[in-house]
C-alpha positions, 0 to 999 in steps of 0.5 A, spaced: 500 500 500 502 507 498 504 511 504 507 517 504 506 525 503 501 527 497 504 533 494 499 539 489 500 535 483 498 528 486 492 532 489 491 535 482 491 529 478 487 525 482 481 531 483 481 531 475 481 524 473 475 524 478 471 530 478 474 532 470 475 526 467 470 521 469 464 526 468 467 527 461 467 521 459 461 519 462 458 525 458 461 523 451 458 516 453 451 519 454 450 526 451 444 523 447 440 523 453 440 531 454 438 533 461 437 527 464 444 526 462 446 532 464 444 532 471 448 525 472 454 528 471 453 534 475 452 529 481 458 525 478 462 531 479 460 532 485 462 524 487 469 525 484 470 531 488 467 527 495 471 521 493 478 525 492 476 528 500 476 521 503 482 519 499 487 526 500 489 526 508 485 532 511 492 535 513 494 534 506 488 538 502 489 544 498 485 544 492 480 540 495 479 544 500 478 550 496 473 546 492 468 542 496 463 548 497 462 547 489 462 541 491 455 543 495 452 548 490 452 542 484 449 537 490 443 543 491 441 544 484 441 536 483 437 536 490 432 541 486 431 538 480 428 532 484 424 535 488 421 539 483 420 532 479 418 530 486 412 536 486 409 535 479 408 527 480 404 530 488 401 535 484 399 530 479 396 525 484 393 531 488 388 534 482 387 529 478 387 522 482 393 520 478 399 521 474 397 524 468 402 522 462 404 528 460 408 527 468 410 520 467 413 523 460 417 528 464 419 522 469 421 517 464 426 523 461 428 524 467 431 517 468 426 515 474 425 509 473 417 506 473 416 503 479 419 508 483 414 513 480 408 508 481 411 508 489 412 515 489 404 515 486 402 511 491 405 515 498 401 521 494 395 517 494 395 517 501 398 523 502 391 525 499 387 520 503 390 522 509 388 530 508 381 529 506 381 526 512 384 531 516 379 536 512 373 531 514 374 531 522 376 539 522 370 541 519 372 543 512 367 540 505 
């Protein structure tokens, strides 16, 4: 096993093939799949960039350290992006009962896989239930 001191260069060269490199590569691979894609590679960056922290020794941590706030802005704009998935698949299930196909289509596209939408419906389903019946007891219509 390698022991010893990391200098800048292997710090670098590590960052970059995980937070550069592989991204890229995965981004040539699948770029025809467009946003969805797009969002997995942002979420692989942010991997490489976690991956390199537990690798370096936190005393020995430049680069990295300047970088791990992007690290949390690339992870916040993919968190958003599934909660708002996450919102349109409640928001269907609440007005209309189900998930109409104009929201699976966008799941689908989101790279959401079919039973994890029909889940999803389902905990809506009874999110629903569950304030109709709250409503029902507090005296709402």
């Amino acid at each position: 096993m390698w022991r010893g001191e990391i200098n800048w260069a292997m710090e670098a060269g590590l960052l970059f093939d995980l937070a550069l490199l592989l991204p890229a590569l995965y981004w040539l691979c699948y770029r025809r799949e467009g946003r969805k894609a797009l969002v997995r590679d942002v979420a692989l960056a942010c991997l490489g960039v976690w991956v390199a922290g537990k690798l370096v020794p936190v005393e020995e941590q430049q680069l990295i350290a300047a970088l791990a706030p992007l690290r949390y802005v690339g992870l916040a704009v993919v968190v958003a992006l599934e909660v708002v998935l996450l919102l349109a698949i409640y928001r269907a299930v609440f007005k209309h009962g189900g998930i109409d196909p104009a929201t699976a289509a966008r799941a689908e596209a989101e790279g959401m896989p079919p039973w994890l939408l029909r889940l999803l419906a389902l905990e809506a389903r009874f999110w629903a239930r569950v304030w109709q019946t709250l409503r029902k007891l507090g005296g709402g219509r």
